[in-house]
N, CA, C and O atoms as a MOPAC input file, in Angstrom:
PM7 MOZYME 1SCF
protein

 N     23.96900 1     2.73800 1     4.98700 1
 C     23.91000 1     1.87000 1     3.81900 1
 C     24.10900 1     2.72300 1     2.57000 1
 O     23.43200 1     3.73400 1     2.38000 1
 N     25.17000 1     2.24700 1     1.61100 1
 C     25.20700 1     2.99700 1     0.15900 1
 C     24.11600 1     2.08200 1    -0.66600 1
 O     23.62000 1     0.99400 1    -0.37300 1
 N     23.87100 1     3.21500 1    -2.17800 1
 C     23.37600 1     2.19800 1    -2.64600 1
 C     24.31200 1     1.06700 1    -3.05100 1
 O     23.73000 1    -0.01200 1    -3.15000 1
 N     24.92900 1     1.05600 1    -3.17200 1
 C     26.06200 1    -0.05400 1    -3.79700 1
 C     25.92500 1    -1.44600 1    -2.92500 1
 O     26.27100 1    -2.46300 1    -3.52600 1
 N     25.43500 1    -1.60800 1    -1.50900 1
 C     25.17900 1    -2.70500 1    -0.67200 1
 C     23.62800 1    -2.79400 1    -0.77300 1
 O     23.16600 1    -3.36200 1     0.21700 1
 N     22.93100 1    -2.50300 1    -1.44100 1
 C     21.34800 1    -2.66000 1    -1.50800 1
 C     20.95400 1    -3.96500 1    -2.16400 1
 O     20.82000 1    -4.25200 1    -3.35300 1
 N     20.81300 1    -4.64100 1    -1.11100 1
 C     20.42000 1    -5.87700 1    -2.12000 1
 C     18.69700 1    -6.14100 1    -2.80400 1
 O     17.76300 1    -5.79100 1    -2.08200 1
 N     18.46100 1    -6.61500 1    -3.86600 1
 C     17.04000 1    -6.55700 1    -4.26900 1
 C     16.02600 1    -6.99400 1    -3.30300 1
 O     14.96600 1    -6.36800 1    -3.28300 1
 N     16.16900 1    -7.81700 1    -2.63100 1
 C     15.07800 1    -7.78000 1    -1.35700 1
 C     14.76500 1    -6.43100 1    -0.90100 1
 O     13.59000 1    -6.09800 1    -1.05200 1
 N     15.60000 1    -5.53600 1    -0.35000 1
 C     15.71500 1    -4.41300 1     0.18800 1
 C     15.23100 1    -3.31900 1    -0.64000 1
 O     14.53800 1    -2.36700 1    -0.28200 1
 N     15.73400 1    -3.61100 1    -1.90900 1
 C     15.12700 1    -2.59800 1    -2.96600 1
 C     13.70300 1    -2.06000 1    -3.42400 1
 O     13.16200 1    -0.98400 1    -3.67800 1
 N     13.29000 1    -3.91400 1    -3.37000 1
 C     11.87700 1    -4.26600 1    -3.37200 1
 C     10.97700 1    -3.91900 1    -2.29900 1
 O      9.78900 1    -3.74400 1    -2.56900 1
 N     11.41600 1    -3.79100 1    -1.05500 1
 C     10.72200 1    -3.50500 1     0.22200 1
 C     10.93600 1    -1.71200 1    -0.12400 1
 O      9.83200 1    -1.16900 1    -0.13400 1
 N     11.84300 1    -0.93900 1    -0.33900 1
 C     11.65000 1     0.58900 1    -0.17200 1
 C     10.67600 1     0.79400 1    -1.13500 1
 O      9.68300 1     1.47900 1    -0.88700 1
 N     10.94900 1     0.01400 1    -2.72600 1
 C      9.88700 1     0.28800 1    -3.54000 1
 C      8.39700 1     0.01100 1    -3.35900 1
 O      7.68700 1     0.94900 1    -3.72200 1
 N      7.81600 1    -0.96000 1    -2.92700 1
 C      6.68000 1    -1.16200 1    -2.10300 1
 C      6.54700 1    -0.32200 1    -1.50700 1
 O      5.48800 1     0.00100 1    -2.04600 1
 N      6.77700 1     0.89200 1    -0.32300 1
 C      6.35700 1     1.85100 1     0.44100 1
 C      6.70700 1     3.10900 1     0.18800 1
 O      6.71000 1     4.07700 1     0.94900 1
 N      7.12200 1     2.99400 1    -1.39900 1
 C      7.53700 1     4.50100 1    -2.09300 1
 C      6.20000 1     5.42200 1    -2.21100 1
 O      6.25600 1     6.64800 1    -2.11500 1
 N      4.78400 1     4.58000 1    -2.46900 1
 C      3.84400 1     5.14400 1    -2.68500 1
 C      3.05500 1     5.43000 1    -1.77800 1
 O      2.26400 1     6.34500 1    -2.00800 1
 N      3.00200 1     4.62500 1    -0.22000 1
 C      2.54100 1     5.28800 1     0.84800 1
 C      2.58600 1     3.61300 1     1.72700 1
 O      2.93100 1     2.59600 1     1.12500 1
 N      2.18700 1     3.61100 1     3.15200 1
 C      2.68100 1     3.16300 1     4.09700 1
 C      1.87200 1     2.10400 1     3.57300 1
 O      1.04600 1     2.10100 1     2.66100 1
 N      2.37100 1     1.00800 1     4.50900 1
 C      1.97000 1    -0.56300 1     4.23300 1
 C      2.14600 1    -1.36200 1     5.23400 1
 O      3.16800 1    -1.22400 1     5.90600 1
 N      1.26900 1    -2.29900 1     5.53800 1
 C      1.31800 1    -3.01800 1     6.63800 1
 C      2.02500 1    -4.30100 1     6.08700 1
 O      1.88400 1    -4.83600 1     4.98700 1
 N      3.08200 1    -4.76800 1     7.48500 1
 C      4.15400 1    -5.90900 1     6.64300 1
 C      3.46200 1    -7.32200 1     5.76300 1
 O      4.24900 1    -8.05600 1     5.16500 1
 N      1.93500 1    -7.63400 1     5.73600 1
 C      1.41300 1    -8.75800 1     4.68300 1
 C      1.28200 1    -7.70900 1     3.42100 1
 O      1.51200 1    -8.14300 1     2.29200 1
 N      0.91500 1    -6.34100 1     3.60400 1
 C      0.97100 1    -5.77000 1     2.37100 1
 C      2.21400 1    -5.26900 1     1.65300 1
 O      2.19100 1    -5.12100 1     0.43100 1
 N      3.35100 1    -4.98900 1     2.41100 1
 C      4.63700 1    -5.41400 1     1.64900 1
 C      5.12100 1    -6.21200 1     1.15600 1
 O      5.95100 1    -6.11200 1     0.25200 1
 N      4.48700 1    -7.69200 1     1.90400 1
 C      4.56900 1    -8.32200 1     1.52100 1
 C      4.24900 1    -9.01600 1    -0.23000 1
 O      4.97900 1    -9.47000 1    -1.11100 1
 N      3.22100 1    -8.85500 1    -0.13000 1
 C      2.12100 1    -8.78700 1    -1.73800 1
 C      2.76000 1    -7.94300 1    -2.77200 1
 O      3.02000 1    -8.37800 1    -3.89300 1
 N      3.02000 1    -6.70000 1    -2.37800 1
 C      3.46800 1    -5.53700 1    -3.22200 1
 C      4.77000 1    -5.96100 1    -4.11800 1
 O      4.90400 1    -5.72800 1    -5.31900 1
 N      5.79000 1    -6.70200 1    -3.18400 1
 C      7.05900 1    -6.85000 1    -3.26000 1
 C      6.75600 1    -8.09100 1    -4.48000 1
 O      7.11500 1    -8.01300 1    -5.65500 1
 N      5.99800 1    -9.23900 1    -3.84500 1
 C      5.39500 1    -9.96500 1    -5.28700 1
 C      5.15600 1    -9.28300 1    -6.34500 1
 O      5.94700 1    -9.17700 1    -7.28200 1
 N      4.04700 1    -8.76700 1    -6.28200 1
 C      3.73000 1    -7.83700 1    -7.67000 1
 C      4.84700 1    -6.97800 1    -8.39900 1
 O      4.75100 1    -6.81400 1    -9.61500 1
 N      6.23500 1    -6.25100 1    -7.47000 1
 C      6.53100 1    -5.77800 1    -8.39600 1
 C      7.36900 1    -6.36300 1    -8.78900 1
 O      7.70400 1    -5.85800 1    -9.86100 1
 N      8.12100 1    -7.41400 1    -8.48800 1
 C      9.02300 1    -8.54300 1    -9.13400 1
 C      8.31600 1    -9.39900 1    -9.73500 1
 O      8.93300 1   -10.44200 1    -9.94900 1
 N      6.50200 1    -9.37400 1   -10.36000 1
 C      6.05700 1   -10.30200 1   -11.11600 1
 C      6.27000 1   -11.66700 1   -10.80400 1
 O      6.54300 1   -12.49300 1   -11.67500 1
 N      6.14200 1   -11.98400 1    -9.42400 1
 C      6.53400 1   -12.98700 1    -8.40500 1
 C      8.19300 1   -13.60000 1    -8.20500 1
 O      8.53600 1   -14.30400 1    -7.25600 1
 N      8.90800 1   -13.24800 1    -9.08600 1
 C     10.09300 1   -13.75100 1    -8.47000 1
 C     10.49300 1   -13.79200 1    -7.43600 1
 O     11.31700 1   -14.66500 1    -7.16800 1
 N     10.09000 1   -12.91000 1    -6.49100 1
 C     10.72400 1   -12.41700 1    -4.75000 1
 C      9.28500 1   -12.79800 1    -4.16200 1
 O      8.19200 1   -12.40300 1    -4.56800 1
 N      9.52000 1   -13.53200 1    -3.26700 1
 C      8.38200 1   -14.34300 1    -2.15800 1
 C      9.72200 1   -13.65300 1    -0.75500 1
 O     10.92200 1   -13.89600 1    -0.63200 1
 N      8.73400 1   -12.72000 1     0.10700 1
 C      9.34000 1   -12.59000 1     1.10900 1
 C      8.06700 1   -13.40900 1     2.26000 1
 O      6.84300 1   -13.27900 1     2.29300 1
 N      9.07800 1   -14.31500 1     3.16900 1
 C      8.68000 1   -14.36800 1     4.22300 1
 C      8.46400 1   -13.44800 1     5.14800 1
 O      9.05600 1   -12.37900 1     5.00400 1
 N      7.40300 1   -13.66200 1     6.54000 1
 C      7.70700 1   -12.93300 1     7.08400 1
 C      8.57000 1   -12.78400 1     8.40600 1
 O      8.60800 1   -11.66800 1     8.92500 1
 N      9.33200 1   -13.93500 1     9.04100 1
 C     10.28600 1   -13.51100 1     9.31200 1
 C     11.48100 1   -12.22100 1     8.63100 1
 O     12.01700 1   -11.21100 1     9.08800 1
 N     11.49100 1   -12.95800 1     7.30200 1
 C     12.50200 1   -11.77200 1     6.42700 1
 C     11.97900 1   -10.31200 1     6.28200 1
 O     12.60400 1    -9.25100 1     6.30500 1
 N     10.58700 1   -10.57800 1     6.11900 1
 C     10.29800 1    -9.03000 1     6.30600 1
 C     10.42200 1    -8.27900 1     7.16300 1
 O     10.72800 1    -7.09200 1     7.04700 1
 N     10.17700 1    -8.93300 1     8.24900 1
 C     10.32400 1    -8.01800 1     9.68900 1
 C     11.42700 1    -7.90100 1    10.25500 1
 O     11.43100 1    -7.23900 1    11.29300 1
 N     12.52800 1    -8.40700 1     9.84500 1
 C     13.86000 1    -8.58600 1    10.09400 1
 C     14.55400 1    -7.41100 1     9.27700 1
 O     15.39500 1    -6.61400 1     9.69200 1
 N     14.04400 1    -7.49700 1     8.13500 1
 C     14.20300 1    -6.32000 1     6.92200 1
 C     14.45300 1    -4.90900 1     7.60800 1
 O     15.37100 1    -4.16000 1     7.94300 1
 N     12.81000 1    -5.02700 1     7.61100 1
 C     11.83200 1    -4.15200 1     8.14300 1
 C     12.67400 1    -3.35600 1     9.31300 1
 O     13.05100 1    -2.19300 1     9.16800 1
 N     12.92500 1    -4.17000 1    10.53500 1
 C     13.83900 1    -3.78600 1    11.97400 1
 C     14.72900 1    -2.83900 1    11.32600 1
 O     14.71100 1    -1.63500 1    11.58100 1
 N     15.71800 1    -3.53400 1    10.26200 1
 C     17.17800 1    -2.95900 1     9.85300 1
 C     17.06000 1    -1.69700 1     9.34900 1
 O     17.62300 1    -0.69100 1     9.77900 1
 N     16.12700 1    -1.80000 1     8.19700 1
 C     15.95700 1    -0.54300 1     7.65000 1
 C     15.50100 1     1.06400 1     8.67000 1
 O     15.81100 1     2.25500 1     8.66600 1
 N     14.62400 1     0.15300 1     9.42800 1
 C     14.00700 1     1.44400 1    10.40400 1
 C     15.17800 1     1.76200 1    11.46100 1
 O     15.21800 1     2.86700 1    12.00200 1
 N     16.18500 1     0.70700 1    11.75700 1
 C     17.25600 1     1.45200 1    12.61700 1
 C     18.46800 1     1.97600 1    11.64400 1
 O     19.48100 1     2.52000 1    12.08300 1
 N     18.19400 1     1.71200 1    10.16100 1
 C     18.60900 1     2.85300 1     9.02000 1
 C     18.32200 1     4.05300 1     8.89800 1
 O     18.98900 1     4.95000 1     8.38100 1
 N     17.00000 1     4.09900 1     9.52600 1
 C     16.60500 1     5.51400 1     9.19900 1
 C     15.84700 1     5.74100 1     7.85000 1
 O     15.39200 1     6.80500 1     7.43000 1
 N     15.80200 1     4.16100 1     7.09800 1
 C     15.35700 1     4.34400 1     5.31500 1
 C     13.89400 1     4.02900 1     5.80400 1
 O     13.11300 1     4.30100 1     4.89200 1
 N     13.24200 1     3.54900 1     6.93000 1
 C     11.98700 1     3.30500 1     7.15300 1
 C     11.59000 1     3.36900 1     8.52000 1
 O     12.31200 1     2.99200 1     9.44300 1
 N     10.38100 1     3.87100 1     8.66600 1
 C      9.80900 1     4.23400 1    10.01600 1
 C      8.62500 1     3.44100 1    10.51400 1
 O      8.02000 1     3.02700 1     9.52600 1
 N      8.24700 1     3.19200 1    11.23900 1
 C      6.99900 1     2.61800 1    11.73300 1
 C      5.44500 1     4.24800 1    11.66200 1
 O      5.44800 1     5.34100 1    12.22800 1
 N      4.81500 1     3.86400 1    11.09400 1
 C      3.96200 1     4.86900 1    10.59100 1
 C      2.83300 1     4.61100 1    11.73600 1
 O      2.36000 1     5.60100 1    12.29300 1
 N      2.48000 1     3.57600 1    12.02900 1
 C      0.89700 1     3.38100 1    12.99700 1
 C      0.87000 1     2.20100 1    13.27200 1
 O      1.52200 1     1.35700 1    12.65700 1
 N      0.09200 1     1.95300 1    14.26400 1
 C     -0.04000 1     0.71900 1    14.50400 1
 C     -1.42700 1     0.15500 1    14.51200 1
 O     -1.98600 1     1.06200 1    15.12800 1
 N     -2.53500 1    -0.87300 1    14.20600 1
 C     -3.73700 1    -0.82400 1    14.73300 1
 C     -4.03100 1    -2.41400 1    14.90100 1
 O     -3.43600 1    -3.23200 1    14.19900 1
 N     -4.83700 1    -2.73400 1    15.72300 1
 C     -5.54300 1    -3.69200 1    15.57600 1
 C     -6.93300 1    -4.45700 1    15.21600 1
 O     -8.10100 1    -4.26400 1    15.55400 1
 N     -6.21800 1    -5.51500 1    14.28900 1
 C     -7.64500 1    -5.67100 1    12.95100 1
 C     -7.92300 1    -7.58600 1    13.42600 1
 O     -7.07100 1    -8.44100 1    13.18200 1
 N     -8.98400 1    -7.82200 1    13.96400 1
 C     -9.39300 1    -8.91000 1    14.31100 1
 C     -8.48300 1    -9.28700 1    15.03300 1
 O     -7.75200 1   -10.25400 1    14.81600 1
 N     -8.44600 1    -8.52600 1    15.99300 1
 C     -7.13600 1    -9.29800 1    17.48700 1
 C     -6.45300 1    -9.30000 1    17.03200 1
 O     -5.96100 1   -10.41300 1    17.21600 1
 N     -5.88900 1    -8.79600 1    16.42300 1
 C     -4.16900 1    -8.88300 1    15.33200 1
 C     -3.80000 1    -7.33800 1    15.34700 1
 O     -4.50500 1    -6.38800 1    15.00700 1
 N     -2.21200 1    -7.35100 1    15.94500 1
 C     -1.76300 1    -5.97400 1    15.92300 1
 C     -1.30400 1    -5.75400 1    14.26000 1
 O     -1.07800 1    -6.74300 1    13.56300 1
 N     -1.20000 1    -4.43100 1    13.74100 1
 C     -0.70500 1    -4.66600 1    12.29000 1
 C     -0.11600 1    -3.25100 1    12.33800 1
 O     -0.68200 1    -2.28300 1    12.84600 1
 N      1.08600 1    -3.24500 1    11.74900 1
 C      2.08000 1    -2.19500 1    12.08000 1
 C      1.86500 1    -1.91000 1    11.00300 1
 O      1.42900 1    -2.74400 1    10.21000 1
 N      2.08700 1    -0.76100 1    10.69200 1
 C      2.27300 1     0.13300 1     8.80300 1
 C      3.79700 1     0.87900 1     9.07600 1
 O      4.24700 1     1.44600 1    10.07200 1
 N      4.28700 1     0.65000 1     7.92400 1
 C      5.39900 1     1.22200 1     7.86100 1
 C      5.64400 1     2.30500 1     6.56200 1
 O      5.24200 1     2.07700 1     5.42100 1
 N      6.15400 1     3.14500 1     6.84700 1
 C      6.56100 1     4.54700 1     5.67400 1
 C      7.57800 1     4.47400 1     4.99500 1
 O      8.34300 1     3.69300 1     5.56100 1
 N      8.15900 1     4.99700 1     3.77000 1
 C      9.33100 1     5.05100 1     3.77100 1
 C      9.73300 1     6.95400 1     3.99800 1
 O      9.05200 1     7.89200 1     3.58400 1
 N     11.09900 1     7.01800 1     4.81500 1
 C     11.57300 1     7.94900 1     5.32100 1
 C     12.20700 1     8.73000 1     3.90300 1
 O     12.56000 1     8.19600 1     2.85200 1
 N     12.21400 1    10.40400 1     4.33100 1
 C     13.32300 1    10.99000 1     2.84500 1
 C     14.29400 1    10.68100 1     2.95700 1
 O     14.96500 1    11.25900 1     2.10200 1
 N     15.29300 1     9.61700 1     3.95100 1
 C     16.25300 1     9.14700 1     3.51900 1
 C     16.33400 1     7.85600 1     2.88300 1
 O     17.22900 1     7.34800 1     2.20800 1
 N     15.03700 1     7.37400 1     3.30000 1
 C     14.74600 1     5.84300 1     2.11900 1
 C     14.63800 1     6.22700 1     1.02500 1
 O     15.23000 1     5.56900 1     0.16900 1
 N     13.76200 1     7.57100 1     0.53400 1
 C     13.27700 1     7.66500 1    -1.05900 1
 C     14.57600 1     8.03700 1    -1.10000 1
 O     15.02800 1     7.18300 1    -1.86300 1
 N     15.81900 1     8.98800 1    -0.68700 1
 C     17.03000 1     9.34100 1    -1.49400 1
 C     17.66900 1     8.01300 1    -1.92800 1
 O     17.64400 1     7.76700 1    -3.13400 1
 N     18.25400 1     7.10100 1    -1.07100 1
 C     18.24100 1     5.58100 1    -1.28200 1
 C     18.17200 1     4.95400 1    -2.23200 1
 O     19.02900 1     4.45600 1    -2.96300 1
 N     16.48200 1     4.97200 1    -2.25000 1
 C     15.95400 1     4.35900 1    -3.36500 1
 C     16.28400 1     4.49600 1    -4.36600 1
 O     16.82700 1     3.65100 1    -5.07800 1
 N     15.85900 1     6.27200 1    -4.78800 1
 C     16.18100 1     6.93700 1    -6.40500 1
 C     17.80300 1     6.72300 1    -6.53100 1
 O     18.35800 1     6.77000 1    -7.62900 1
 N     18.46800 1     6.49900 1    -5.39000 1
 C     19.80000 1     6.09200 1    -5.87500 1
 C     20.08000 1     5.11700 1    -6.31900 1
 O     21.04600 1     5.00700 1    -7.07400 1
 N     19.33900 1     4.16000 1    -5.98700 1
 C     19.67600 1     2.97500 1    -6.51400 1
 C     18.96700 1     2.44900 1    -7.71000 1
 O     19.28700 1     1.57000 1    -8.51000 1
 N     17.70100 1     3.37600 1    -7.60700 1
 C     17.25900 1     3.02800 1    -9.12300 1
 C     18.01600 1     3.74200 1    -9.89600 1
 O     18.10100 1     3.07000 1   -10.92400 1
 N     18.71800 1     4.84900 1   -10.05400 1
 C     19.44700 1     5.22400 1   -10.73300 1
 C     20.62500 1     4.78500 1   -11.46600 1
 O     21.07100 1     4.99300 1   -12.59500 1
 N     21.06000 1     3.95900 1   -10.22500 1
 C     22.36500 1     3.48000 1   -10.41300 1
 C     22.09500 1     1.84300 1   -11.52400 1
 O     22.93200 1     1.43400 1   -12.32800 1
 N     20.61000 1     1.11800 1   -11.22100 1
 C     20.17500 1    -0.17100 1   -11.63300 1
 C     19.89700 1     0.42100 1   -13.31400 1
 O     20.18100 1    -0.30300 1   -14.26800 1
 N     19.52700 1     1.30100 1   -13.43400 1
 C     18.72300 1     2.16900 1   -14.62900 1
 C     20.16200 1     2.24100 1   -15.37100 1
 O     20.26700 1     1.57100 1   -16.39800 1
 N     21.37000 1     3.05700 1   -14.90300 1
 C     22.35600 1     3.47700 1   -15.82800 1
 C     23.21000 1     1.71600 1   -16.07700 1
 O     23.56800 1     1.67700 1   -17.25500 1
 N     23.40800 1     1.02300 1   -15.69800 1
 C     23.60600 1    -0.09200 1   -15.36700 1
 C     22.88600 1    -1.20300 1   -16.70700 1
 O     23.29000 1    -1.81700 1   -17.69500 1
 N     21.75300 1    -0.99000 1   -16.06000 1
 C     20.85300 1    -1.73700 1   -17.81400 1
 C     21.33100 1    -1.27900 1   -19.24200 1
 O     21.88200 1    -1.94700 1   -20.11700 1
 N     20.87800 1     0.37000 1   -19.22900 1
 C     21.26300 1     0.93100 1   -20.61600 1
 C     22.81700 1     1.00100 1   -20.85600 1
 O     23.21200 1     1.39000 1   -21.95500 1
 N     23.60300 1     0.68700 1   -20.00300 1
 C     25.06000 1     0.25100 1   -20.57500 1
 C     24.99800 1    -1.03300 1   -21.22800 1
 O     25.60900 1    -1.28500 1   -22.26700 1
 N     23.97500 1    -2.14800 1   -20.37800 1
 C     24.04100 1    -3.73600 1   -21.16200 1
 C     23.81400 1    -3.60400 1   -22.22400 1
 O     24.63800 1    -3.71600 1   -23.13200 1
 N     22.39100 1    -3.27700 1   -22.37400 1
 C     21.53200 1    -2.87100 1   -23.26900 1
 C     22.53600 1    -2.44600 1   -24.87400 1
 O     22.56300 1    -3.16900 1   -25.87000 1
 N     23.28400 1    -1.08700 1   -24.71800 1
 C     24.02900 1    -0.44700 1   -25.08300 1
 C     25.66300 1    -1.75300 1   -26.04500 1
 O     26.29000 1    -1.72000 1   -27.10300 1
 N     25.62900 1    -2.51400 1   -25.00500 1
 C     26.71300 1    -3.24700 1   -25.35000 1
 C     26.17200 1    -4.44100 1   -26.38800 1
 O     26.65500 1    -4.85100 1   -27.44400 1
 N     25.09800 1    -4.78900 1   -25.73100 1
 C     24.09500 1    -5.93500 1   -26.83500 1
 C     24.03300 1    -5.29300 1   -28.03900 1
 O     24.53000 1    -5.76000 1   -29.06300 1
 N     23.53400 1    -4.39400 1   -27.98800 1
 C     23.06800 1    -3.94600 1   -29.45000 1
 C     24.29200 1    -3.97700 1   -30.20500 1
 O     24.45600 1    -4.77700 1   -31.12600 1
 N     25.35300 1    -2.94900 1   -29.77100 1
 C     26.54200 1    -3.32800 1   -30.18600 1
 C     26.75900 1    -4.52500 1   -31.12000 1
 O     26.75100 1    -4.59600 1   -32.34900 1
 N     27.01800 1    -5.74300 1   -29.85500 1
 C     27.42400 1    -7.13900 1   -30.36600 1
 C     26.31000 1    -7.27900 1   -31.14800 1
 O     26.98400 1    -7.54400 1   -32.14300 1
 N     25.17800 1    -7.33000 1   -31.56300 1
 C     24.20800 1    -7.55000 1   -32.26000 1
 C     24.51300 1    -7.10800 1   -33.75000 1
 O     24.65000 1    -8.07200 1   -34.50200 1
 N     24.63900 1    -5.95400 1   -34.30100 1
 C     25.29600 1    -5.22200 1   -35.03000 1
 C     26.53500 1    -5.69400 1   -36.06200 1
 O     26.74500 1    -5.60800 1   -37.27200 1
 N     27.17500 1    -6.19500 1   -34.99200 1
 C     28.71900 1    -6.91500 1   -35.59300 1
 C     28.52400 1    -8.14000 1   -35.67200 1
 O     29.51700 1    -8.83200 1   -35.89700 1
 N     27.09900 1    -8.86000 1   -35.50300 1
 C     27.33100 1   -10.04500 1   -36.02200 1
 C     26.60600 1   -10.53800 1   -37.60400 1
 O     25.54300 1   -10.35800 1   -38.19900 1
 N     27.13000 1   -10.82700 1   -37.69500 1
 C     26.53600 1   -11.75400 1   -39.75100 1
 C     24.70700 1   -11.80200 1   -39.56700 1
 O     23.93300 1   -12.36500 1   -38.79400 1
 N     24.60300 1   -11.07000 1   -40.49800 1
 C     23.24400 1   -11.40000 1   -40.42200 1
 C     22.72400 1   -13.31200 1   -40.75600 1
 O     23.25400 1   -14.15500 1   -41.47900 1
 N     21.30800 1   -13.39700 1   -39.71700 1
 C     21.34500 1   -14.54700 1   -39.59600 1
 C     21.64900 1   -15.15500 1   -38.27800 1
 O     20.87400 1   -15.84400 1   -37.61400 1
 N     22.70600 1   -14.86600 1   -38.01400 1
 C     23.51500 1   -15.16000 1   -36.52600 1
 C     22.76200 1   -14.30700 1   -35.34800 1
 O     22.57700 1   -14.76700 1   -34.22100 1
 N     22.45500 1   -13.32500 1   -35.66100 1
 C     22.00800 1   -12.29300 1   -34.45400 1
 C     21.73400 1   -13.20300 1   -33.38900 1
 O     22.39000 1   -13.06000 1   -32.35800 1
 N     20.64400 1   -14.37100 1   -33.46800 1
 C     19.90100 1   -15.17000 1   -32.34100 1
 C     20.87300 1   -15.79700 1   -31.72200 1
 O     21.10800 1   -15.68600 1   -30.51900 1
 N     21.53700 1   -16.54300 1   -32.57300 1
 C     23.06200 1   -17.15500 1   -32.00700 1
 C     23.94000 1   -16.62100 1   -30.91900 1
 O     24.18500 1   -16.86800 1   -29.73800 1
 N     24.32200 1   -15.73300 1   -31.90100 1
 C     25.15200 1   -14.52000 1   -30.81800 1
 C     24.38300 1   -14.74600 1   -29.68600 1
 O     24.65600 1   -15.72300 1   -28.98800 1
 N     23.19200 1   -13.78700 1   -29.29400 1
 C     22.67300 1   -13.87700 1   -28.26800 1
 C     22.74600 1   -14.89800 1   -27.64600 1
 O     23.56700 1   -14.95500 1   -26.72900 1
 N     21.95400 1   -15.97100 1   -27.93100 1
 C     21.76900 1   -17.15200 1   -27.18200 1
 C     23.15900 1   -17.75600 1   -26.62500 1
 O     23.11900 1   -18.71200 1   -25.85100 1
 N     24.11400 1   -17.31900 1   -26.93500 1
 C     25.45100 1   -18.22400 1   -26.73000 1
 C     25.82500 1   -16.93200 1   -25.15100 1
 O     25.90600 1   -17.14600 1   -23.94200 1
 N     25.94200 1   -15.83300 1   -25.86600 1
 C     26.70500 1   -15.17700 1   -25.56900 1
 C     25.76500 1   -13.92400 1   -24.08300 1
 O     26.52500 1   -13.35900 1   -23.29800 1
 N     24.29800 1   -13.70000 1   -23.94600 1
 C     23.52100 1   -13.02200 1   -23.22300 1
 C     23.53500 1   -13.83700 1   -22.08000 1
 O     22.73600 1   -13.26300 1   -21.34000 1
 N     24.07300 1   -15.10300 1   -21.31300 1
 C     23.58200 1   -15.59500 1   -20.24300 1
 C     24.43500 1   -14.92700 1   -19.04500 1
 O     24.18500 1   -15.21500 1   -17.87400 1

């Protein structure tokens, strides 16, 4: 996988286990929190995710245990997930500050007064 095929589901799942292993309801949660709820992963999707990435090599199965008759897998992310990752945050990061970069721009060149306009017409 390049970063260039990383889709934000995926992004969101390496970032969740950038900081240490997680069992798939706690990737789950994490992946909420760091999209400020926009991304609700199921867990079919997670574990489906989850499968792909680990026969990527971007994630490993870390332990397994069982917590009230319930098996609960934890998963890591691998140093080829964090390279991945920082690639793709890199790539999302240079990506913004070009928008960013271009707004201000158009912001600039427009009549004062208009600034909101501009935007509002023209940022969707």
């Amino acid at each position: 996988m390049t970063d260039e095929d990383m889709r934000e589901p995926t992004f969101l799942v390496l970032a969740a286990l950038a900081d240490g292993p997680r069992h798939g309801y706690g990737v789950i949660q994490e992946v909420e929190t760091i999209s400020k709820g926009r991304v609700r992963l199921r867990a079919g999707t997670l574990y489906a995710a989850l499968d792909r990435l680990t026969a990527d090599g971007l994630v490993r199965r870390e332990r397994e245990e069982v917590v009230a008759g319930r098996l609960r897998r934890y998963y890591e992310l691998t140093d080829e997930g964090a390279v991945a990752l920082a690639a793709q945050a890199d790539r999302l990061r240079a990506n913004a500050e070009e928008a960013s970069r271009r707004l201000l721009t158009r912001t600039r060149s427009v009549t004062p007064g208009r600034a909101g306009t501009a935007l509002a017409g023209g940022a969707a």
